[in-house]
C-alpha positions as a LaTeX table, in Angstrom:
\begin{tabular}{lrrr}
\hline
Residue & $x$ (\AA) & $y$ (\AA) & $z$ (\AA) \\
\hline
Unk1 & 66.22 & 120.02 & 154.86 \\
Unk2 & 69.09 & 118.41 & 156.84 \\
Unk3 & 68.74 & 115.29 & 154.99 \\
Unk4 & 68.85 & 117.36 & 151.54 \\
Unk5 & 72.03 & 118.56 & 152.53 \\
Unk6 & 73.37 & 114.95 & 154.06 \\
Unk7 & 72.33 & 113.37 & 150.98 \\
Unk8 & 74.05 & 116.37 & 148.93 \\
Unk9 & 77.39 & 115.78 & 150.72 \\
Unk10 & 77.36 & 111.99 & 149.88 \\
Unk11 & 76.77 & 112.11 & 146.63 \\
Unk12 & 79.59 & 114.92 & 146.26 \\
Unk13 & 81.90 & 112.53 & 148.14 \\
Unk14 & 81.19 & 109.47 & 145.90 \\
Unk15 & 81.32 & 111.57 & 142.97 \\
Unk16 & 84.20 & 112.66 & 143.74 \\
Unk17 & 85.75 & 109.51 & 144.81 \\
Unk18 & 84.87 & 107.77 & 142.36 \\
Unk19 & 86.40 & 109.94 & 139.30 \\
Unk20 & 89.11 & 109.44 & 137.22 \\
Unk21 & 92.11 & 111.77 & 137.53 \\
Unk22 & 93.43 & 112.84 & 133.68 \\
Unk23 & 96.29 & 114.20 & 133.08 \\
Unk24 & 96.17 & 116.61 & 130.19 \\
Unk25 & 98.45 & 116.69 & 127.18 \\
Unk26 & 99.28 & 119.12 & 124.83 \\
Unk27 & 97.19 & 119.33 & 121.47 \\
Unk28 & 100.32 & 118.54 & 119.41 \\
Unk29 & 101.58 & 115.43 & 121.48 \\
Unk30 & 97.45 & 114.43 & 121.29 \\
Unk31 & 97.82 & 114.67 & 117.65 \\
Unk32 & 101.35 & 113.57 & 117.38 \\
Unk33 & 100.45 & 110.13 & 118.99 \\
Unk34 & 97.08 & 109.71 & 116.75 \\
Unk35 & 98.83 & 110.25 & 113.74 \\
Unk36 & 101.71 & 107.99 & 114.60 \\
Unk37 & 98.87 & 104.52 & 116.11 \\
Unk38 & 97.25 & 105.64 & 112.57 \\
Unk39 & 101.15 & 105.84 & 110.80 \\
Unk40 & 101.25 & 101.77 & 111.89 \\
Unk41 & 97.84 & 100.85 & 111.62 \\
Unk42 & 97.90 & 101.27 & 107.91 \\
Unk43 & 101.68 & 100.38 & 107.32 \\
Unk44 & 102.46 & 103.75 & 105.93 \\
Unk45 & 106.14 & 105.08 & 106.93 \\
Unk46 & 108.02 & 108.79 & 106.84 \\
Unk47 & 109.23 & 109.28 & 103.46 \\
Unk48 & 108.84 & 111.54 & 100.85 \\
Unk49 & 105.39 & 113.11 & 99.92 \\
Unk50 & 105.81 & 113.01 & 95.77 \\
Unk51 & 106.41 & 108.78 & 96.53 \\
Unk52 & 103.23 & 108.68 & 98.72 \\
Unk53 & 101.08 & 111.29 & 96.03 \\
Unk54 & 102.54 & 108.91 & 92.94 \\
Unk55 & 101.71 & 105.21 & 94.87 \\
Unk56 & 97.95 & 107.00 & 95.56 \\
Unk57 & 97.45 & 108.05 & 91.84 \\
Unk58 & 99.12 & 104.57 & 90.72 \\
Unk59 & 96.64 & 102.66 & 92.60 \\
Unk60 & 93.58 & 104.87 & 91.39 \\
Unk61 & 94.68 & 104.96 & 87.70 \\
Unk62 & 94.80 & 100.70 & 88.05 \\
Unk63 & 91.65 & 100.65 & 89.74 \\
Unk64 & 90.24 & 102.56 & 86.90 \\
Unk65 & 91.92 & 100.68 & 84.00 \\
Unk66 & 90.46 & 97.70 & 85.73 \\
Unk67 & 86.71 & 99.20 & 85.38 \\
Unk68 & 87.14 & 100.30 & 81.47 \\
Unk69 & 88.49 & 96.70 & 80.60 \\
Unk70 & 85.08 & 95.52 & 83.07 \\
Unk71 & 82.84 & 97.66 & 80.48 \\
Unk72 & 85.30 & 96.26 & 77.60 \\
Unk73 & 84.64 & 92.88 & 78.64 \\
Unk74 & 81.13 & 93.51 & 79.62 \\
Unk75 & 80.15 & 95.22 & 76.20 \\
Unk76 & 81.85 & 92.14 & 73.93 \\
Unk77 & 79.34 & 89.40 & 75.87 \\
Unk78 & 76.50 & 91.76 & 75.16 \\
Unk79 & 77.71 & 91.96 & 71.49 \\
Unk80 & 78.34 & 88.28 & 71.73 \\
Unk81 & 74.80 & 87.97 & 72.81 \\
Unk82 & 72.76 & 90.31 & 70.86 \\
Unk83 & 71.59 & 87.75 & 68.22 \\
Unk84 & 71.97 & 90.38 & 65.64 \\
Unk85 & 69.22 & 92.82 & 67.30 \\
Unk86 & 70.58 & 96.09 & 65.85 \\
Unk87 & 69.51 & 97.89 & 69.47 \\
Unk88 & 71.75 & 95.91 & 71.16 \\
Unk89 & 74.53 & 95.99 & 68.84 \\
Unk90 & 74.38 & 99.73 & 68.89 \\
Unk91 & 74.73 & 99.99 & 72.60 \\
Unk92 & 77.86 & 97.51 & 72.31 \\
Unk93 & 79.64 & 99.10 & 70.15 \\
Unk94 & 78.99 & 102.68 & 72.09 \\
Unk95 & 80.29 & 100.74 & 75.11 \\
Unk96 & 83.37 & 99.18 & 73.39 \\
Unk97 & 84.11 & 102.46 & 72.01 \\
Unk98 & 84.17 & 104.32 & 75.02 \\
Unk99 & 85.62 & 101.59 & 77.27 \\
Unk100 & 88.66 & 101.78 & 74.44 \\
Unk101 & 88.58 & 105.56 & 74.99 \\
Unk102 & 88.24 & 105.73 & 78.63 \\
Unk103 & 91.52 & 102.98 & 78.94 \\
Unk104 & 93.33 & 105.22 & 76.44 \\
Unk105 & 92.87 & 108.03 & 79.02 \\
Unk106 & 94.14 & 106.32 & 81.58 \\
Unk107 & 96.86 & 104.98 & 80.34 \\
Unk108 & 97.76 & 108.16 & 79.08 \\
Unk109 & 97.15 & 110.16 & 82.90 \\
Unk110 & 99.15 & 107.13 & 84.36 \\
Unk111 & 102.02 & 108.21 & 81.47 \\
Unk112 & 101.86 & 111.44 & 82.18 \\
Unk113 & 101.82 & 110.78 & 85.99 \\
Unk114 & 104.89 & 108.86 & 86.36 \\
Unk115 & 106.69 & 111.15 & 83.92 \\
Unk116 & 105.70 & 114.14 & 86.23 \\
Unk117 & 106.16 & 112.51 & 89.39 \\
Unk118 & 109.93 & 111.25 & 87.77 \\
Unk119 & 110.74 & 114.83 & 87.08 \\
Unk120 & 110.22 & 115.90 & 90.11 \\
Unk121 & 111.63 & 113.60 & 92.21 \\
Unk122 & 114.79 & 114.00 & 89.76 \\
Unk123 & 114.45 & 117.58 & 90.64 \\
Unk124 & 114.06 & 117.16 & 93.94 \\
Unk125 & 117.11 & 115.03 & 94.80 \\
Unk126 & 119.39 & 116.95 & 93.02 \\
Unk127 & 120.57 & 114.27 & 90.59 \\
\hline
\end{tabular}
């Protein structure tokens, strides 16, 4: 039983020794300093949200012209290559026609976007 105890004590005392002392921080200045290694990490700086919103939505609306003109470019080969099979002429055409509506779209959301986003910061700044 004494050597329970004895043993008890020493592993207390290394435990104890042996630990790291933490100071603790508020949750704000915790989250204020992950944001800010994140903030300069990815490059991004302070500014104004409707410039941050627009430059997301820019990039998204090019990422998706750049798949439509994919399926454009992808549907001409397979009409290209079809050797007048009427099945595969169908489907090319059905892809070329939606790959010209699906760009239309997007060119007209991207349109609309930067006339919105325009407006607002217009609005916004006063002038």
């Amino acid at each position: 039983m004494k050597r329970l105890v004895i043993y008890s004590l020493a592993l207390v005392a290394l435990f104890s020794l042996c630990a790291n002392f933490v100071s603790a921080g508020t949750a704000q200045d915790i989250a204020s300093a992950g944001l800010t290694s994140t903030n300069t990490q990815v490059g991004l700086q302070e500014g104004d949200p409707a410039k941050t919103i627009g430059a997301a939505l820019s990039a998204l609306l090019s990422i998706l012209g750049l798949i439509f003109l994919i399926i454009c470019v992808y549907a001409g080969s397979t009409w290209m290559t079809a050797n007048g099979e009427s099945d595969q002429v169908k489907k090319a055409r059905g892809m070329l026609i939606e790959g010209a509506l699906g760009l239309a779209v997007t060119l007209a959301a991207y349109a609309f976007t930067s006339f919105v986003l325009d407006r607002i910061s217009t609005a916004v700044s006063g002038g």
